[in-house]
C-alpha positions as a Markdown table, in Angstrom:
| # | Residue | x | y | z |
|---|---|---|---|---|
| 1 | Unk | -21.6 | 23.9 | 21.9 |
| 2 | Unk | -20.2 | 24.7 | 18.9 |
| 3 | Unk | -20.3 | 22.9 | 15.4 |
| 4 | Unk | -18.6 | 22.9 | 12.3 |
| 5 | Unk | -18.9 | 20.8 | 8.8 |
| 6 | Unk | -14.9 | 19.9 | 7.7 |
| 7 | Unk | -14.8 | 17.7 | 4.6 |
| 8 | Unk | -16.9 | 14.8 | 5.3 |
| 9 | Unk | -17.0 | 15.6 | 9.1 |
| 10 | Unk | -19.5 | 17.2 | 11.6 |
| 11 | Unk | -16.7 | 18.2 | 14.7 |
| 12 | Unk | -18.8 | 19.4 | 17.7 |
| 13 | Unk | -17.3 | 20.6 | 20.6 |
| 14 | Unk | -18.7 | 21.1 | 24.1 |
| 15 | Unk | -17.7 | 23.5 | 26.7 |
| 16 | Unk | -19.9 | 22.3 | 29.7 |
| 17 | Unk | -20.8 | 18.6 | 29.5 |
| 18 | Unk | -22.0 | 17.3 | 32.8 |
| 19 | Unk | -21.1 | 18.6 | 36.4 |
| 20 | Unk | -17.5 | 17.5 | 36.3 |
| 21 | Unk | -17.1 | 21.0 | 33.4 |
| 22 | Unk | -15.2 | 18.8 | 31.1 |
| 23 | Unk | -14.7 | 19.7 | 27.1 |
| 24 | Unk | -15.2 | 17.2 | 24.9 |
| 25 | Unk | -15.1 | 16.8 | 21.1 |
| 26 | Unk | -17.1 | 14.6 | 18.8 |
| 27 | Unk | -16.0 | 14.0 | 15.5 |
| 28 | Unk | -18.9 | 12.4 | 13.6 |
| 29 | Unk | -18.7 | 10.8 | 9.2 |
| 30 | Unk | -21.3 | 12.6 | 7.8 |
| 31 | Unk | -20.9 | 9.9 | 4.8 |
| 32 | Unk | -22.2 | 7.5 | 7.3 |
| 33 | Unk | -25.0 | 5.0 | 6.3 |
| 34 | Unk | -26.0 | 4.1 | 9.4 |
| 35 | Unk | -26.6 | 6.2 | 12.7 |
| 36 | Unk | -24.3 | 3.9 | 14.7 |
| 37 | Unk | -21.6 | 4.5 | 12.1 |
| 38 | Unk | -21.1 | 8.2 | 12.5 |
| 39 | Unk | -19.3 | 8.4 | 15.1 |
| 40 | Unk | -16.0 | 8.7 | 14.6 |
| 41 | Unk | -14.5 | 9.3 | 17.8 |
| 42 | Unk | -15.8 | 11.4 | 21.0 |
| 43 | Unk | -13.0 | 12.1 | 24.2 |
| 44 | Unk | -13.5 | 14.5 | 27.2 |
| 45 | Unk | -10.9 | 16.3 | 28.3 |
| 46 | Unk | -10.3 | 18.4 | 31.4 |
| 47 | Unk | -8.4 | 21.4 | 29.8 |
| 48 | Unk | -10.0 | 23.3 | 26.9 |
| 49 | Unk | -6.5 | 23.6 | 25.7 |
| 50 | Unk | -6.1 | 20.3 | 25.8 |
| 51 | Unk | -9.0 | 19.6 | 23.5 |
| 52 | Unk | -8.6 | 22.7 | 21.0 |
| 53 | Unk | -4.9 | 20.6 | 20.7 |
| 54 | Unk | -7.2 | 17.5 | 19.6 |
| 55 | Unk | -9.2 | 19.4 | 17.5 |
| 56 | Unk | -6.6 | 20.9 | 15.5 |
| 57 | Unk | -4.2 | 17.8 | 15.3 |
| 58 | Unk | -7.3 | 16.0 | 13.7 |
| 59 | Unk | -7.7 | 18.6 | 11.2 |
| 60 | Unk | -4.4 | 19.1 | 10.3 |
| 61 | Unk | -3.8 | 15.0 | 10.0 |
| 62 | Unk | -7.0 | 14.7 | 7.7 |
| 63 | Unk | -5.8 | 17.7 | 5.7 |
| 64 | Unk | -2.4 | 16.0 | 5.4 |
| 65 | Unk | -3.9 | 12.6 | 4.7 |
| 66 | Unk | -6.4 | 14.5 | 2.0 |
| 67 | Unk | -3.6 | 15.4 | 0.4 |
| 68 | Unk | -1.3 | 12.4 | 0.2 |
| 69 | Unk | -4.4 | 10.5 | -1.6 |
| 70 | Unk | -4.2 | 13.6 | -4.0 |
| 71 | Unk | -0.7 | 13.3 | -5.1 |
| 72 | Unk | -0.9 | 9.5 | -5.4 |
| 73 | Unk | -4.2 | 9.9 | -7.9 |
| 74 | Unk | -2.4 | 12.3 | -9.6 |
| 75 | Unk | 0.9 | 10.3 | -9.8 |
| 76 | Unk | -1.4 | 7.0 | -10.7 |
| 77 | Unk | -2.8 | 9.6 | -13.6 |
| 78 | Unk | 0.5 | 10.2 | -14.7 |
| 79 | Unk | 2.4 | 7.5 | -14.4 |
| 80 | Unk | 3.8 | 5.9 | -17.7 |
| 81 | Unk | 4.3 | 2.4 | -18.2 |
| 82 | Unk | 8.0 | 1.8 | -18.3 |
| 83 | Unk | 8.0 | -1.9 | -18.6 |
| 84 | Unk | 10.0 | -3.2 | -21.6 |
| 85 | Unk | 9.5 | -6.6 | -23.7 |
| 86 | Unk | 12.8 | -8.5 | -22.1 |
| 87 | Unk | 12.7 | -7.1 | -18.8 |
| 88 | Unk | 12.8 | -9.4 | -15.9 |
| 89 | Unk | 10.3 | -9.4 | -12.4 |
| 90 | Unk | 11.1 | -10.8 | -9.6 |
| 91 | Unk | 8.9 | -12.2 | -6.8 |
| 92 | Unk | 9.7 | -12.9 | -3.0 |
| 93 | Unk | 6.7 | -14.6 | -1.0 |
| 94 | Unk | 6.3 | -17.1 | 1.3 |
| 95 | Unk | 5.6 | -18.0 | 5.0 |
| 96 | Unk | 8.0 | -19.6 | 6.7 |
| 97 | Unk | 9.8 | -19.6 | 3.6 |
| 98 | Unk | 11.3 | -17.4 | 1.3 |
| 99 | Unk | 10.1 | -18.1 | -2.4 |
| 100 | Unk | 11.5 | -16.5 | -5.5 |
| 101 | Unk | 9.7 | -16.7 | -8.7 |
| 102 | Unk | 10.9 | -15.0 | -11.4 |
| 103 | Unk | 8.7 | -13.4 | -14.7 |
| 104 | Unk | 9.6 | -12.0 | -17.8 |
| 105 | Unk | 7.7 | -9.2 | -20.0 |
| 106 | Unk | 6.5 | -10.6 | -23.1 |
| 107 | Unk | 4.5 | -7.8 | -24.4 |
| 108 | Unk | 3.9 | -4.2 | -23.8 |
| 109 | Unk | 0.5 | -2.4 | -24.6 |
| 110 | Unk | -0.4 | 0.9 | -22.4 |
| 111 | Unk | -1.1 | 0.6 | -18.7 |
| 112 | Unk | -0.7 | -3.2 | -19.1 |
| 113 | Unk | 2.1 | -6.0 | -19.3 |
| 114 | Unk | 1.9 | -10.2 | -20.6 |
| 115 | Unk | 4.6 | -11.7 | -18.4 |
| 116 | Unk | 5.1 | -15.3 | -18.3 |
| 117 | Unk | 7.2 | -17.4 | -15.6 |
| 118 | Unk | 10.7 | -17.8 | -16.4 |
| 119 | Unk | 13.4 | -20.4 | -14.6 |
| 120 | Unk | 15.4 | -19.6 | -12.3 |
| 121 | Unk | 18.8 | -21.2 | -11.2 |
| 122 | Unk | 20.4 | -21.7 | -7.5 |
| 123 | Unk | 23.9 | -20.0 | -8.0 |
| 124 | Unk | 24.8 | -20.3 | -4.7 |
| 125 | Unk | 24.1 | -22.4 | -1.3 |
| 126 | Unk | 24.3 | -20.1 | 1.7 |
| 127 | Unk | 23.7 | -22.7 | 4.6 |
| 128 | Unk | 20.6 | -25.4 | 5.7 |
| 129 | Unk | 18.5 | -25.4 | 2.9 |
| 130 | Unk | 19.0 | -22.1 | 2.0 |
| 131 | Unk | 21.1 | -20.1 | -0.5 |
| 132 | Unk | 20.4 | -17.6 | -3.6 |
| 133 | Unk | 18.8 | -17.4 | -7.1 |
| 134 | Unk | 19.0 | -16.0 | -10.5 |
| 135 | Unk | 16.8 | -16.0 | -13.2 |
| 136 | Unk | 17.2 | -17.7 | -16.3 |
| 137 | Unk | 16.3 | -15.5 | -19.6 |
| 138 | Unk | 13.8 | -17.2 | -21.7 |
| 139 | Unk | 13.4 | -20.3 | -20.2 |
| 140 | Unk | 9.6 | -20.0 | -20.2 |
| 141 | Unk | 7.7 | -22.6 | -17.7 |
| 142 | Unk | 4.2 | -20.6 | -17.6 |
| 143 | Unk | 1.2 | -19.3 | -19.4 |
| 144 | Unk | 1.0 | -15.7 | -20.2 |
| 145 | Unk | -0.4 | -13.5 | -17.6 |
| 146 | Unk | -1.8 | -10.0 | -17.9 |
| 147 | Unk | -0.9 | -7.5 | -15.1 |
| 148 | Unk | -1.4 | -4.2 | -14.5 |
| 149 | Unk | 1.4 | -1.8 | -13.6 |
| 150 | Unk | 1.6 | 0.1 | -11.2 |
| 151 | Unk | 4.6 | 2.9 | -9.9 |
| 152 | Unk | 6.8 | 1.5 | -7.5 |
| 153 | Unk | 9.6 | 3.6 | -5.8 |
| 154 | Unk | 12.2 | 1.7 | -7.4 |
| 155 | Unk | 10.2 | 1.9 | -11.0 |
| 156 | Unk | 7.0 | -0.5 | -11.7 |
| 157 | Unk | 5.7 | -3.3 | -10.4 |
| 158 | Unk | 2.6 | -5.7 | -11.3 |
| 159 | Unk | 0.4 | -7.8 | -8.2 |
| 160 | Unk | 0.8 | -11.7 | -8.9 |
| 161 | Unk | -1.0 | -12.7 | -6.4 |
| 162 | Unk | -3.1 | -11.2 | -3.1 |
| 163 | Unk | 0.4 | -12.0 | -1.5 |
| 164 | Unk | 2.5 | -11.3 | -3.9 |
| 165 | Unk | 3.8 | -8.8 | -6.1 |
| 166 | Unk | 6.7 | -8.5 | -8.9 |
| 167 | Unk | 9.1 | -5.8 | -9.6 |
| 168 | Unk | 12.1 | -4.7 | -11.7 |
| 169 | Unk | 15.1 | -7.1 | -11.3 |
| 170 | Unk | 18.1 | -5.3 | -11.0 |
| 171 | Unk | 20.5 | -8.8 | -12.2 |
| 172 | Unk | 21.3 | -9.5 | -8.8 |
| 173 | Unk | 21.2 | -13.1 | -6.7 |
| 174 | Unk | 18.0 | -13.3 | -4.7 |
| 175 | Unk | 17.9 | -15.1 | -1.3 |
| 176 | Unk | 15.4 | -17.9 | -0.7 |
| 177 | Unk | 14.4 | -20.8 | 2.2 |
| 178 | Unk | 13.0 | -24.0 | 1.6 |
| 179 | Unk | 12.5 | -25.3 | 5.1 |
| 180 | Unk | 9.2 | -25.0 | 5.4 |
């Protein structure tokens, strides 16, 4: 049996387990409070080829995954807050229904945003109780909030809710449902 620490990982691998001469690897957390917690995952295989393939697909996906967490730390450490006091979030929630709420940034101050709720207005009916939305500029029906901004692909974007979040509007008519 051989052994070897990687990151936060003990990966053992086993040329002879049992009568059947099967190779297996076990990956165990090493970061693992409690014995029955450790292992992460243990197959057999019947080919060592097989199971050298295993061992170095897991490395090379927690290498890969090591790295995406990197470059989004680093982009979270970089990232500058773009909002501007006028812009306009939109949110679309709902289940069953498609809600559109729509916020506006009321003040600016480093990593953070005050937004408050803003009106919006049904421009358009698209069928059974259904149709599309725009917001309505400083028509204020809310308390100020204070959000946290975060990057977005499209920009920024702040979490409302735990099932919700707001980002940029780009002016456009949003589609909602109210047959819920």
């Amino acid at each position: 049996m051989t052994s070897e620490v990687f990151d936060k990982f003990t990966i053992e691998l086993d040329d002879d387990y049992g009568t059947n001469h099967r190779y297996s690897i076990k990956v165990l957390n090493n970061n693992a409070k409690k014995l029955w917690n450790a292992k992460v995952f243990w197959e057999l295989y019947r080919r060592q080829e097989d199971r050298n393939n295993r061992y170095q697909e897991f490395k090379k996906s927690w290498t890969s995954r090591m790295e995406y967490f990197e470059n989004k730390k680093q982009e979270k450490k970089s990232f500058q807050n773009p909002a501007k006091v006028g812009d306009i979030l939109y949110s679309s929630w709902g289940y069953d229904q498609t809600n559109i709420d729509f916020y506006q940034v009321v003040k600016v101050s480093g990593k953070t945003i005050k937004i408050r709720e803003i009106k919006g207005r049904q421009t358009e009916s698209t069928g059974f109780m259904t149709g599309e939305v725009v917001a309505v500029p400083d028509s204020f029906v809310g308390n100020e909030l204070k959000k946290i901004v975060k990057p977005a692909s499209d920009g920024y974007a702040v979490t409302i809710t735990s099932y919700a979040d707001a980002w940029k509007w780009d002016g456009s008519p949003k589609s909602y449902s109210s047959y819920a």
